[in-house]
C-alpha positions as CSV (number, residue, x, y, z in Angstrom):
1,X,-11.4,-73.7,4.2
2,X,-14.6,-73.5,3.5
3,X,-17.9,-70.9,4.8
4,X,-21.0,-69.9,4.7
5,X,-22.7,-66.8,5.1
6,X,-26.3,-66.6,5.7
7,X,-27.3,-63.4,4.1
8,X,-26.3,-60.7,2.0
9,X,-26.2,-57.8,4.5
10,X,-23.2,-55.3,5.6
11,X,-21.9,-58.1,8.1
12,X,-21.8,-60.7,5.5
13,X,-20.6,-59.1,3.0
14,X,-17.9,-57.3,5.3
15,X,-17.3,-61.1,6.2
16,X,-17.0,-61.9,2.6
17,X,-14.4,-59.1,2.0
18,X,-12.8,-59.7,4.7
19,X,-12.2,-63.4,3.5
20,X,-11.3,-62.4,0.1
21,X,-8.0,-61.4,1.3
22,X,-7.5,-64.7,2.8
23,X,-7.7,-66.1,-0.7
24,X,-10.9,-67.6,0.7
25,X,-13.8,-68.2,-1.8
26,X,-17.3,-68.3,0.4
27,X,-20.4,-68.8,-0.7
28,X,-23.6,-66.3,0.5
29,X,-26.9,-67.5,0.8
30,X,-29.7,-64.5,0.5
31,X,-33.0,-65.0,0.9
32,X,-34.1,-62.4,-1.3
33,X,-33.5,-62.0,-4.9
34,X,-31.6,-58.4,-4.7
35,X,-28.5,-56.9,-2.9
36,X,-29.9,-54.2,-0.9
37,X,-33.1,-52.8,0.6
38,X,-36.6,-53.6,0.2
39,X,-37.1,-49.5,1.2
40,X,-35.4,-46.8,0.1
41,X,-33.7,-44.7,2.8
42,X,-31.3,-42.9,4.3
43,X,-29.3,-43.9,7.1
44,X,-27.4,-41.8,9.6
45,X,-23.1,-42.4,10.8
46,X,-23.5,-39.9,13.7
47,X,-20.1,-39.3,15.1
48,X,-21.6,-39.0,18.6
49,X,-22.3,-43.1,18.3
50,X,-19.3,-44.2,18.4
51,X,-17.1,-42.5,20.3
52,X,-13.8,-42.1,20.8
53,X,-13.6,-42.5,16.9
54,X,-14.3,-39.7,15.7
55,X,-15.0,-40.4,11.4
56,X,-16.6,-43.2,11.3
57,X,-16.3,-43.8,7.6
58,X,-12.3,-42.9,7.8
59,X,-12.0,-45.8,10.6
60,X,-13.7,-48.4,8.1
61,X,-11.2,-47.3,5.0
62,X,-8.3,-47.4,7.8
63,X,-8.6,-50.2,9.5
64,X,-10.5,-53.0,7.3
65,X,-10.1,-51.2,3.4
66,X,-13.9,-51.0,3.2
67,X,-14.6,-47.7,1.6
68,X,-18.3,-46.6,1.9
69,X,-19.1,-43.6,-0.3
70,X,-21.8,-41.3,1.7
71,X,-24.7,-39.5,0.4
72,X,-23.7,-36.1,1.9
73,X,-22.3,-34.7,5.2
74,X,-24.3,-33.9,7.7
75,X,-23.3,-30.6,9.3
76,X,-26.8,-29.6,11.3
77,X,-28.7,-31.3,13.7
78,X,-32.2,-30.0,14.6
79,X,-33.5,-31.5,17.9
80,X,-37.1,-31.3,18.9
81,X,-38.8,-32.4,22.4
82,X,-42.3,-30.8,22.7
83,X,-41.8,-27.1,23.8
84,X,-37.9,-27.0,23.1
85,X,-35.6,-26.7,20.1
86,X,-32.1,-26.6,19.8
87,X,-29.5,-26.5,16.7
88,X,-25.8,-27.7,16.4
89,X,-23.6,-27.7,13.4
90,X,-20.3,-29.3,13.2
91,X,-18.7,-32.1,11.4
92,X,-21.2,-34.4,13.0
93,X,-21.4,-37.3,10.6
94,X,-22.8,-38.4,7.1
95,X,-25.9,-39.7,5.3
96,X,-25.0,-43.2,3.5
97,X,-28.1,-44.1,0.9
98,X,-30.3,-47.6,1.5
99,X,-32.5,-49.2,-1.1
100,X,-31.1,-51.5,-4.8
101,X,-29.0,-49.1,-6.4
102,X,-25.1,-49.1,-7.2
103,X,-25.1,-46.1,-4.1
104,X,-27.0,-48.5,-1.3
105,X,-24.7,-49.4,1.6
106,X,-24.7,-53.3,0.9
107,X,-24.3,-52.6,-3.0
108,X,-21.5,-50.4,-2.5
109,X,-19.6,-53.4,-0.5
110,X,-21.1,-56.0,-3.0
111,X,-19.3,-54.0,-5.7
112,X,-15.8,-54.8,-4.0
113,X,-15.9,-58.5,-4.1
114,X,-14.4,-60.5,-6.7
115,X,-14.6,-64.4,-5.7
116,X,-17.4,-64.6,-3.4
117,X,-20.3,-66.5,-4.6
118,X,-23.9,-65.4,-3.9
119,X,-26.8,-67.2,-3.9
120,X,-29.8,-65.4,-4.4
121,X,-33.4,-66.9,-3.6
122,X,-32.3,-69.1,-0.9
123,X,-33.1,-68.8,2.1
124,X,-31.4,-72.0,4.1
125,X,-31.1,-72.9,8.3
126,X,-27.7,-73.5,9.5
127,X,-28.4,-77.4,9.8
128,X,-28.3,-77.6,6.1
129,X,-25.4,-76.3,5.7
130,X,-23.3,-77.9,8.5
131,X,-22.0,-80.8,6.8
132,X,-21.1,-79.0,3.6
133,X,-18.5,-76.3,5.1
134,X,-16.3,-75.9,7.5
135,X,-17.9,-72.6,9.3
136,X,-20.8,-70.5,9.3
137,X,-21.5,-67.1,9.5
138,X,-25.1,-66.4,10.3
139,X,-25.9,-63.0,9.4
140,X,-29.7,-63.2,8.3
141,X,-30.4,-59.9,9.3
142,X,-32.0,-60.7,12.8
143,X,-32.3,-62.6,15.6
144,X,-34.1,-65.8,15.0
145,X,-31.5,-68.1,14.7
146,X,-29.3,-67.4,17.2
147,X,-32.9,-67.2,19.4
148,X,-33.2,-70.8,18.4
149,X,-30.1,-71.4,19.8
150,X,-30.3,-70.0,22.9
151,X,-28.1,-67.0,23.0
152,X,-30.2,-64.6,22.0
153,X,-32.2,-61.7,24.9
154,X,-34.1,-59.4,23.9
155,X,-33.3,-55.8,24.9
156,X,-35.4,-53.8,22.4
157,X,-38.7,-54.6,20.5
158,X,-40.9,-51.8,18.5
159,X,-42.2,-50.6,15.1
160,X,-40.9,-48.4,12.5
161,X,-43.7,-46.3,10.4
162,X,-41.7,-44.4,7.9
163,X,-42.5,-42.6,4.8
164,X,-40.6,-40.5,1.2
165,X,-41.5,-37.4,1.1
166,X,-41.0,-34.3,-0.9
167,X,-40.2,-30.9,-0.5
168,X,-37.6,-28.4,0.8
169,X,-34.6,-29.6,2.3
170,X,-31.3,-28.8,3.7
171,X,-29.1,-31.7,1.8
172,X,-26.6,-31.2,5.0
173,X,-29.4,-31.1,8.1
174,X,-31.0,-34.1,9.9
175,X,-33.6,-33.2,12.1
176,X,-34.9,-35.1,15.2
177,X,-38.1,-35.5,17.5
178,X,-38.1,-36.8,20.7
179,X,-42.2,-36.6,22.5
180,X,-43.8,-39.6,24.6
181,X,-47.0,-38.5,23.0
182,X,-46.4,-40.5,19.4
183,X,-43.1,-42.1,20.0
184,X,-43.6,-43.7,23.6
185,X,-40.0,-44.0,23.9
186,X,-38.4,-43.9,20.5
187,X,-38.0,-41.0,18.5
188,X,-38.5,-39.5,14.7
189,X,-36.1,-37.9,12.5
190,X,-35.8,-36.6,8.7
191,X,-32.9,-37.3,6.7
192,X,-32.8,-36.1,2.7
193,X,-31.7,-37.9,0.1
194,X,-31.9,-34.7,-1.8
195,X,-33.1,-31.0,-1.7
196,X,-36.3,-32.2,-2.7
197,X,-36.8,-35.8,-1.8
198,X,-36.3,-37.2,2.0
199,X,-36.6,-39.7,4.4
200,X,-39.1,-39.8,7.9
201,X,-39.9,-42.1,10.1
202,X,-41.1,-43.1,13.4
203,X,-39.8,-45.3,15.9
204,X,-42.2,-46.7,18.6
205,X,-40.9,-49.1,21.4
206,X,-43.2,-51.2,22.5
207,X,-45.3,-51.2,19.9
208,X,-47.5,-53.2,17.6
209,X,-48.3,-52.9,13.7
210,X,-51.9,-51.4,14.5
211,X,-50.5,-48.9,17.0
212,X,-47.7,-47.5,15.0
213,X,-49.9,-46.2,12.5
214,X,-52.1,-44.0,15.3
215,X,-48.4,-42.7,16.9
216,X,-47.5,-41.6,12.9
217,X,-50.7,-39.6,12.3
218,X,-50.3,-38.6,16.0
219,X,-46.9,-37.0,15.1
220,X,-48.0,-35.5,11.6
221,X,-50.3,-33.7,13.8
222,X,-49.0,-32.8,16.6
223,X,-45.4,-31.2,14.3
224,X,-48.0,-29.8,11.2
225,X,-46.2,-31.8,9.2
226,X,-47.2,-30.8,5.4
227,X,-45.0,-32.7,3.2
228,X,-46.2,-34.3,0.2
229,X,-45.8,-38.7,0.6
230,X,-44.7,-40.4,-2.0
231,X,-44.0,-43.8,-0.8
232,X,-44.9,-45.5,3.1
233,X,-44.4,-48.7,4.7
234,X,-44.2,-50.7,8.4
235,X,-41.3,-52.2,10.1
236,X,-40.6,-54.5,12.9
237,X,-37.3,-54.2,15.3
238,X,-35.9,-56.3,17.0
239,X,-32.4,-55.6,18.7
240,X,-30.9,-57.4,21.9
241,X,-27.9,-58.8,23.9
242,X,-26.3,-62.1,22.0
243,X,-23.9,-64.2,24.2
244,X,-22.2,-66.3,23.5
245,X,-20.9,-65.1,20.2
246,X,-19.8,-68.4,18.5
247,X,-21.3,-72.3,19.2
248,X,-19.0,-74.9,17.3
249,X,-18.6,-73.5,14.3
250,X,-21.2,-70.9,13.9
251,X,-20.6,-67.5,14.3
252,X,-23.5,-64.5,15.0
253,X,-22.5,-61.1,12.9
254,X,-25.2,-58.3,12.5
255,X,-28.3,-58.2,13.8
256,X,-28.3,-61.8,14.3
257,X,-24.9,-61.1,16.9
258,X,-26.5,-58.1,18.5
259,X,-24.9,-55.5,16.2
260,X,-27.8,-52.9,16.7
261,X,-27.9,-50.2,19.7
262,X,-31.2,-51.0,21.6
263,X,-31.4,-46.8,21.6
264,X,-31.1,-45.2,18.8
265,X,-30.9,-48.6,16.8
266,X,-28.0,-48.0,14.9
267,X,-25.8,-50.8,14.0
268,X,-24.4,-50.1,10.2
269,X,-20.3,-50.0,11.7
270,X,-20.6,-52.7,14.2
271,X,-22.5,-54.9,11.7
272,X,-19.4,-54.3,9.5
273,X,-16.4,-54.3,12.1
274,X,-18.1,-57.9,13.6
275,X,-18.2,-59.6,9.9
276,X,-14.7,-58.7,9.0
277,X,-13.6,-59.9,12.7
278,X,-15.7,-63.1,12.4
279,X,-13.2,-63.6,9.5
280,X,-10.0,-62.8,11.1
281,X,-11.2,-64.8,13.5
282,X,-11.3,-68.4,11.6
283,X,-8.5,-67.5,9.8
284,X,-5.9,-66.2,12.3
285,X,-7.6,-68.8,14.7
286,X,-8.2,-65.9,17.3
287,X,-11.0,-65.8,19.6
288,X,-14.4,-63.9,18.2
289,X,-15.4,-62.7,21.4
290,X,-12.1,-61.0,22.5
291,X,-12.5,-59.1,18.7
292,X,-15.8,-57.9,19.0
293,X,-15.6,-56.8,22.9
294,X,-15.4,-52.8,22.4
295,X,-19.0,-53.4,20.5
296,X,-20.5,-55.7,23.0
297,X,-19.0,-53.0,25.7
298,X,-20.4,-50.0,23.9
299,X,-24.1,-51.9,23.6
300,X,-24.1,-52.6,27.0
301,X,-23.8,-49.1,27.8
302,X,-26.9,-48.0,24.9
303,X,-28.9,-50.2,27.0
304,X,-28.3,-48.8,30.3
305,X,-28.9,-45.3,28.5
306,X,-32.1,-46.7,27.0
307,X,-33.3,-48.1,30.5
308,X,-32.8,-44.5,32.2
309,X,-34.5,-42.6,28.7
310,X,-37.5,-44.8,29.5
311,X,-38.1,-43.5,33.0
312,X,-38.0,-39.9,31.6
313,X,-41.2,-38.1,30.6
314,X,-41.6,-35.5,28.4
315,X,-40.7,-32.1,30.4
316,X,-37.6,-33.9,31.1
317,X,-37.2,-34.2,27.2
318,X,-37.9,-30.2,27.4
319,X,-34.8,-30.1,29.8
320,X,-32.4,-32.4,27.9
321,X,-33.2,-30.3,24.2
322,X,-32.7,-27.3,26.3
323,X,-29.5,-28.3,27.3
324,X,-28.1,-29.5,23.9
325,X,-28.3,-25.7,22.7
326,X,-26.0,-24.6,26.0
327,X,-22.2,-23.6,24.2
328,X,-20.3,-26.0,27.0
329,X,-22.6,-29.2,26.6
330,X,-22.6,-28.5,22.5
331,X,-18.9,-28.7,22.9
332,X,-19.1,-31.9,24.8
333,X,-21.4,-33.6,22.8
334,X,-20.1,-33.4,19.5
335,X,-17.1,-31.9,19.6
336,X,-14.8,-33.7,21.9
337,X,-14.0,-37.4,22.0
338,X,-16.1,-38.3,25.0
339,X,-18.2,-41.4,25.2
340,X,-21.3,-39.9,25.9
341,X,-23.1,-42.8,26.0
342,X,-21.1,-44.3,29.0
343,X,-22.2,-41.8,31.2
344,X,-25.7,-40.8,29.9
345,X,-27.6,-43.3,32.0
346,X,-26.1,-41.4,34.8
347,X,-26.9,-38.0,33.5
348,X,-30.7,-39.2,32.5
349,X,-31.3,-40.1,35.8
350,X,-30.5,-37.3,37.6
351,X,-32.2,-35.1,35.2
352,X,-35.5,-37.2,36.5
353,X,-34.7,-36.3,40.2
């Protein structure tokens, strides 16, 4: 048997794993001429995501023997609206590292392979590869292709302004703003890669290049933040609904088979479950869809919870951070197994009324 894998991300290499234990040898194509990230960053596993698992990393090591070792824990989460604050702490999920060192996400899967062959400094379309293996896993790290093909809706578009910055920090805390006035209907948050060095960023829907840079000096204002920046840059997103998930022999994983939430635009575990499943898939000879149905579910429902956070205005962001700090809703929302984002919409929307 032979594959392809277009790109080096978590899906493909998850997909490359995944096929190693197959005894199949495939061969990655990456565009760029590293394993990881162009930025360094830190990236969140929030238990609350992904409900009912509760560890996200212990599900990964269980289930598919992908061990990801995380930055830190994160035990505090500080949420922000504009005239509300509210703290929880908890086992509430882990920092994992992103950028081109041994400790980056992708890097840290890279390491386990041990007959894949990669391909750096190629960037290739499926239709060169068609007649030269047997399947194809398109995992370019977003949506064009599978846009070209039809099957691909867009649920989410907006720009990312982020920045490292130094100072004083809580390895343990991530800290969270939510305010219509410089995120229109995204958010910001602060993860640390250390006590002195951290991640910030801004997310903006609906936004362009130009427009993203007045909402980040909007929110340095508006929060006083002081922090010294060391290194900045710009991002597009892209995130939307992919269906189907397979034509012929092609199969979408990541990004470019709708692995990111269209809310808070986390897609790190179902990037990884759908390139390990694409795998099981072609070499069980199982259908793709039926394997990858709990993420295309759980999507479905952060979009419905997206469309109801967009009708919301700011004093309503005043009521929700005032209700996180309540002891019964703390309980519910990151203590107990419940899928809070299957009934948010719901909740969202009467909080508007």
């Amino acid at each position: 048997m032979k594959v392809a894998i277009i790109g080096a991300g978590v899906s493909g290499l998850s997909c490359a794993h995944e096929l190693e234990k197959s005894g199949i040898r495939a061969v990655i194509y990456e565009r760029n001429s590293f394993i990881g990230e162009q930025m360094p960053h830190v990236a969140s596993f929030l238990a609350i995501t992904h409900r009912p698992i509760k560890n996200q990393l212990k599900y990964l090591h269980q289930r598919f023997d992908i061990d990801i070792k995380p930055l830190n824990t994160i035990n505090t989460l500080i949420h922000h609206s504009p005239n509300k604050t509210s703290t929880i702490k908890g086992n509430l999920g882990y920092f994992v590292e992103r950028g081109k060192g041994p400790n980056d996400l992708k890097n840290q899967i890279f390491a386990t392979l041990k007959n894949t062959e990669i391909r750096l400094n190629e960037s290739v379309h499926f239709n060169a590869l068609e007649n030269q293996f047997d399947y194809i896993m398109i995992g370019a790290g977003d949506p064009a292709m599978t846009d070209e093909l039809g099957c691909f809706e867009e649920w989410f578009q907006g720009y990312e302004r982020g920045a490292i910055v130094l100072g004083d920090f809580d390895v343990n805390t991530q800290i969270m703003w939510i305010n219509k006035d410089y995120c229109k209907h995204g958010y910001a948050f602060l993860a640390p890669f250390n006590n002195k060095r951290a991640f910030m960023t801004v997310v903006a829907s609906s936004a362009n290049k130009k427009e993203v840079e007045h909402y980040w000096e909007e929110f340095l204002s508006a929060e006083n933040i002081q922090y010294d920046i060391v290194e900045e840059f710009k991002l597009q997103h892209l995130a939307g609904n992919v269906y189907p998930h397979q034509t012929e022999n092609k199969y979408f994983i990541g990004n470019a088979g709708g692995a990111i939430d269209s809310f808070l635009g986390f897609g790190q575990v179902n990037s990884i479950v759908m390139g390990v499943m694409a795998a099981r898939a072609i070499v069980q000879g199982v259908d793709y869809e039926t394997l990858i149905a709990d993420i295309v579910k759980r999507n479905k429902q952060f979009y419905e919870f997206r469309k109801a956070f967009n009708s919301i205005d700011n004093k309503d962001y005043d009521k929700i951070i005032a209700s996180i700090g309540l002891p019964g809703i703390k309980q519910v929302l990151y203590k107990l197994p419940t899928n809070i984002i299957k009934y948010g919409s719901k909740i969202l929307r009467k909080i508007e009324k």
